[in-house]
N, C-alpha and C positions, 0 to 999 in steps of 0.2 A: 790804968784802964785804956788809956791813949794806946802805951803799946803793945796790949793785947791785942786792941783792934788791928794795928799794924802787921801783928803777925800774923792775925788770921788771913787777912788780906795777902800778904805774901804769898801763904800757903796756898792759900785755893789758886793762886795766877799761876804757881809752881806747879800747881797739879794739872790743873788745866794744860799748861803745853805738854806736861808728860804723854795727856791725854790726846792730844789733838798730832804728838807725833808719834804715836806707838804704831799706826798702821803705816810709816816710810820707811821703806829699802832704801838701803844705798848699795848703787850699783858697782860692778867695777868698769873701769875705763875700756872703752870699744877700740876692735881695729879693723881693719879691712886688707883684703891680699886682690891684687886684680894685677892683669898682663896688658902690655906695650907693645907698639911695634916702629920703627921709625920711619917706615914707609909704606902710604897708601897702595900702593904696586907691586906683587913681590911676583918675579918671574923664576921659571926653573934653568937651575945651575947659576943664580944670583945668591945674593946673602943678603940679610936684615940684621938687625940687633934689636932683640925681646927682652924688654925690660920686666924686671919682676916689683913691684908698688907694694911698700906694707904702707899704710895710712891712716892717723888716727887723730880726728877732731876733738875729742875729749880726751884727751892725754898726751903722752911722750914715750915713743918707743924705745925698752931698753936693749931687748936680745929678740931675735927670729930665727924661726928654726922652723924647715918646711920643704917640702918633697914634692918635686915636681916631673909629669910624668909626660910624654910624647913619642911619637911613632919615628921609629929610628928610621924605617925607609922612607920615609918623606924629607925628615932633616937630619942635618948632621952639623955636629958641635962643633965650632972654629975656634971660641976665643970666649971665655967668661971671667967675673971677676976672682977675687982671691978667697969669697967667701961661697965660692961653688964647685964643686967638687960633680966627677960622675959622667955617662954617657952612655951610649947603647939603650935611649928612652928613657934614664933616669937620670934627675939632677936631681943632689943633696946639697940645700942654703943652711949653713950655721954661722950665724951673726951671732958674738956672744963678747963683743970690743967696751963694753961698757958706755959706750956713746949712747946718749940719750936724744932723740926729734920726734918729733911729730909726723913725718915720712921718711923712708927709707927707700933708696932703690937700687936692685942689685941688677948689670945688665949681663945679656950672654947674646954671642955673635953667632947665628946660623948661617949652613947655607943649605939652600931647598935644592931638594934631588929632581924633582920629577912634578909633574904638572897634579894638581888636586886638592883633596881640601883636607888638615891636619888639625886636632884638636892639641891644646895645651891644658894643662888641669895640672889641680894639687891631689899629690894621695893621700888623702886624710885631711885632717883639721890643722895647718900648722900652729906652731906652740910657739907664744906672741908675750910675753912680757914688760911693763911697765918701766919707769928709771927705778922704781923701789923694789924690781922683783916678780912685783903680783903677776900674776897670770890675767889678760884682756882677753875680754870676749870677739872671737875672731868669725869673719865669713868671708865666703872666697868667691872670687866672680873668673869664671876658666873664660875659655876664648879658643875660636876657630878660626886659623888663618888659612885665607885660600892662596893658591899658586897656581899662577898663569902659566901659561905656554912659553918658552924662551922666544926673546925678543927677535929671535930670526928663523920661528919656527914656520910650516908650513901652512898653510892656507888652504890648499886645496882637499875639499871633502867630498871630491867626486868620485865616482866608481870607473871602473875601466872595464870591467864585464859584468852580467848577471845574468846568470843559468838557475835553471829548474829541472828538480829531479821527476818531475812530472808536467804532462801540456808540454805546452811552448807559450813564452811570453806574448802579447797581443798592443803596441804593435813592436815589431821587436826592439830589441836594448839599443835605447843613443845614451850615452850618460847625459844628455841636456832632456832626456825625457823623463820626466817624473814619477807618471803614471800607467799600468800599465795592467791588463785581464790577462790571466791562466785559471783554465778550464780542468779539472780533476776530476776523477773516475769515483762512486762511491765509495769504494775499498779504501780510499785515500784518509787516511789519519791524521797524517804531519807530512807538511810539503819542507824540502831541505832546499838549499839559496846554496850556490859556490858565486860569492860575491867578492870579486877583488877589487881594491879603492887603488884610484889612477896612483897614489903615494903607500907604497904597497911597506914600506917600512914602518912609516909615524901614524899613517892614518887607520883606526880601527873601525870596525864593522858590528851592527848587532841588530838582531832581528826580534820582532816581538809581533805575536800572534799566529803566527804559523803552525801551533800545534792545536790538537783538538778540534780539527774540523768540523764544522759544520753545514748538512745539506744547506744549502744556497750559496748565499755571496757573504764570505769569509774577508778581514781588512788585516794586511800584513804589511807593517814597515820596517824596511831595509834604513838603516839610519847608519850614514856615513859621519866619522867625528872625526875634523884633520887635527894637524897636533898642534894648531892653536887654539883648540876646543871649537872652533866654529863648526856647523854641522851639517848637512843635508839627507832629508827623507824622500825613499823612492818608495812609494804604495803601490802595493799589488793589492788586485781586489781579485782572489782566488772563489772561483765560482765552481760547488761542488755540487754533482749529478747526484742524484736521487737513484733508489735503486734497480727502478725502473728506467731512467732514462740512461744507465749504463747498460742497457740489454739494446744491443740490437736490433730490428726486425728482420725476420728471414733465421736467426740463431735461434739452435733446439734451446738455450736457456728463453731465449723468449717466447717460444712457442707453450714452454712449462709455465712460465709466469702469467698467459694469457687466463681468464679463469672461463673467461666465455666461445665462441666459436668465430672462429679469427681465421685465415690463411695467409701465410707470409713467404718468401720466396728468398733463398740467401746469395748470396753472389757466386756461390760456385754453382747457381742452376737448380740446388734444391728447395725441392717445392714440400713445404707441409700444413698442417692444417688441424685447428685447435678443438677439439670437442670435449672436454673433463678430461680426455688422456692427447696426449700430442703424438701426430700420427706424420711420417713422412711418406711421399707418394712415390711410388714405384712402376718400374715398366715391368708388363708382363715379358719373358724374353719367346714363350713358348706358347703358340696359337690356341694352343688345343685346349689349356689349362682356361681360356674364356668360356663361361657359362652356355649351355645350349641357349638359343633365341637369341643372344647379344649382340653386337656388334660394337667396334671400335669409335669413338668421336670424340671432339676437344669440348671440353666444360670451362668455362669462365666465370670464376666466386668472386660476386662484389664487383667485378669491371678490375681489380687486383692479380689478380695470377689465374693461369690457364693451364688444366692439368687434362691429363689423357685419363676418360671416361669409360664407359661401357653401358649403352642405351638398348632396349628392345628393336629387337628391328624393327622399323616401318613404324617408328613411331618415339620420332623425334623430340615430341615434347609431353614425355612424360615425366610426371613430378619425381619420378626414382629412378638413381643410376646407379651403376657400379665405380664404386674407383679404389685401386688396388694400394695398396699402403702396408707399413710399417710400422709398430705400435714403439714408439720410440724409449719409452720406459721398458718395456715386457720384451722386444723384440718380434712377438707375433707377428706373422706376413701373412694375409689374404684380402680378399675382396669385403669392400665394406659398401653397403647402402649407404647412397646420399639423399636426403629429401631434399629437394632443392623449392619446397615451399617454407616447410621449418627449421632450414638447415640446419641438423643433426647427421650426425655419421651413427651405422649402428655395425656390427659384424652380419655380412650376409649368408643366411644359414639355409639358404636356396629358394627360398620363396621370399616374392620380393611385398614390400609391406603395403602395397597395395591389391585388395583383390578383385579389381575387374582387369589388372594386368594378361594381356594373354601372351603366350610367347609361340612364335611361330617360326617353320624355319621349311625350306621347300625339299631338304634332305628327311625323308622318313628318319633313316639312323641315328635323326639326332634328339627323336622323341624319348619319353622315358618310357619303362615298362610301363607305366599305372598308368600312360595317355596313350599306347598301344593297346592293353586290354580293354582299354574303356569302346575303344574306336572297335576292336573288334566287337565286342558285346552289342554297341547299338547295330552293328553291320549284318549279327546274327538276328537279332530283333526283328530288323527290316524284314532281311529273309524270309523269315517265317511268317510276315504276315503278305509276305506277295502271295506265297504257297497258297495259305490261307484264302485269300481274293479269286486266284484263282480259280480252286475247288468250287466258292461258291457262285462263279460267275457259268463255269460249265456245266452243273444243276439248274441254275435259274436258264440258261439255254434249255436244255435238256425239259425241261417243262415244260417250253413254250411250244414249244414243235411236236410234243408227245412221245417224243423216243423215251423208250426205257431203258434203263440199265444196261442191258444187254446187249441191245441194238447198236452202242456204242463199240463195243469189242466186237 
């Protein structure tokens, strides 16, 4: 009975650890791949030596095998060990000596080309095995090494000239001046920099914001980089016209642009003047082509420009004049009304748009028909009633005294 009990007891303590370990994995042994450098500083056309790190805390490494990849124009291969093979951006490590540790490390001797910044990495997962074999779970830590400037490289990152392909710089280029205004036209899209750095071989040049202008004030920096990467920024603050403020005044483009009733005057002497259409003003060259009643005098729009008019005679100041122009779209040439209460311009079609206007002029000839028959008709009118007065003044005579009819013949 005793060792029944005992086996029962066995049994269930048997089962119970079965039980209590049936949810444990066992793992396989871990490794790690990571990169080295021997020196904090790595300048260009120097060397370093990168070490390559297999490392593993829970275990002992038997064999590695692993691809490692890099930019051939940044470095180049000098000197690696016997277990590295490859170049032109790719090294092939096959460790397969049967040596068993816990880290591994294989080196290879660069030297850096040129100043920048180079990544190292593995291509793939390398394949990492144990002293018995197994295959370890592997992860890779890459690495970027930066390169300096060579240690007798230059320093200077100043510029020696800066032009613009539009404006003129403000105030002009000192290379110890930093900042500096260019004023562009609205057409202006992308302003183009001929920027040469005083070290015209090592030191590079680049521009950023220059294109896509926009109306106002645009920030453009010129950023010189000498070839010890030190650097310096020249900012322009490019200030762009609106597309109005690129018009002129006095130019038929502004005179179009205007929408309301404007007069402008351009520097070669012409005078025009804005009414819905854009009119330029003209001299008559020939006397005669002046309207009957007019005569010749200077108009003054706004206290702005002074143009050669055409006023009623003897009457200086009335609110309508002539002024002879050019319809600068259409071409049409003639006389147009000016009101110079509402000032509008209209085409003058002989009658001027006011009608208590009278037009007078001391040459008869220079009446029209329809103010000559008029003149005559009241002249006939008269006439006929002098006659008339007459007749009845020499009757009411004739009464008074008694003569009759007769007595007169």
């Amino acid at each position: 009975m005793k060792f029944a009990n005992k086996f029962c007891l066995a049994f269930c303590a048997l089962l119970c650890t079965l039980v209590m370990t049936a949810g444990v994995k066992t793992y396989a042994a871990s490794a790690t791949v990571s990169f080295g450098t021997d020196k904090d500083s790595i300048k260009a056309d120097g060397t370093f030596t990168l070490t390559i790190i297999a490392d593993s805390s829970d275990g002992k490494i038997g064999s590695v095998s692993a691809r490692v990849t890099y930019d051939e124009s940044m470095l180049e291969v000098m000197a690696s060990d016997e277990y590295i093979n490859g170049d032109a951006g790719l090294l092939v490590l096959n460790d397969a000596d049967g040596s068993a540790d816990s880290t591994k490390n294989y080196e290879i001797t660069f030297k850096a080309l040129k100043k920048g910044k180079v990544k190292i990495e593995c291509a793939g997962t390398p394949d990492i095995t144990d002293e018995d074999g197994s295959s370890m779970s592997v992860s890779v830590k890459d690495t970027t090494i930066n390169i300096g400037a060579p240690a007798d490289s230059n320093a200077d990152s100043s510029l020696a000239t800066l032009d613009v392909n539009e404006g003129s710089l403000e105030p002009a280029f000192d290379p110890q001046t930093f900042s500096y205004t260019v004023k562009v036209p609205f057409e202006t899209q992308k302003l183009y920099f001929d920027a040469v750095p005083t070290d015209s071989k090592k030191a590079s040049v680049s521009v950023i914001g220059n294109g896509d202008l926009k109306v106002g004030a645009n920030s453009v920096i010129v950023t010189v980089t000498a070839e010890d990467g030190s650097s310096t920024d020249y900012n322009i603050t490019v200030m762009k016209e609106s597309e109005t403020d690129n018009i002129k005044p006095g130019t038929i483009e502004a005179v179009i642009k205007d929408s309301g009733f404007n007069v402008y005057e351009d520097g070669d002497g012409g005078k025009f003047i804005q009414n819905g259409n854009a009119y330029q003003v003209l001299t008559v060259d020939d006397a005669s082509e002046i309207p009957a009643g007019f005569e010749k005098t200077k108009l003054n729009i706004f206290n702005k420009v002074t143009v050669t008019a055409y006023t009623v005679k003897n009457d200086m100041n009335n609110d309508y004049m002539l002024i002879y122009c050019e319809n600068v779209e259409t071409g049409d040439v003639g006389f147009y009304q000016y009101d110079r209460v509402e000032h509008t311009l209209q085409r003058y079609s002989g009658t001027m748009g006011n009608s208590n206007v009278v037009i007078s002029d001391d040459d008869s000839n220079s009446l029209s028909n329809n103010q000559k028959m008029t003149i005559a008709l009241v002249g006939a009118i008269l006439c006929a009633l002098v006659v008339i007065l007459l007749i009845l003044l020499i009757k009411a005579v004739i009464k008074i005294k008694g003569l009759k009819s007769d007595d007169i013949y």
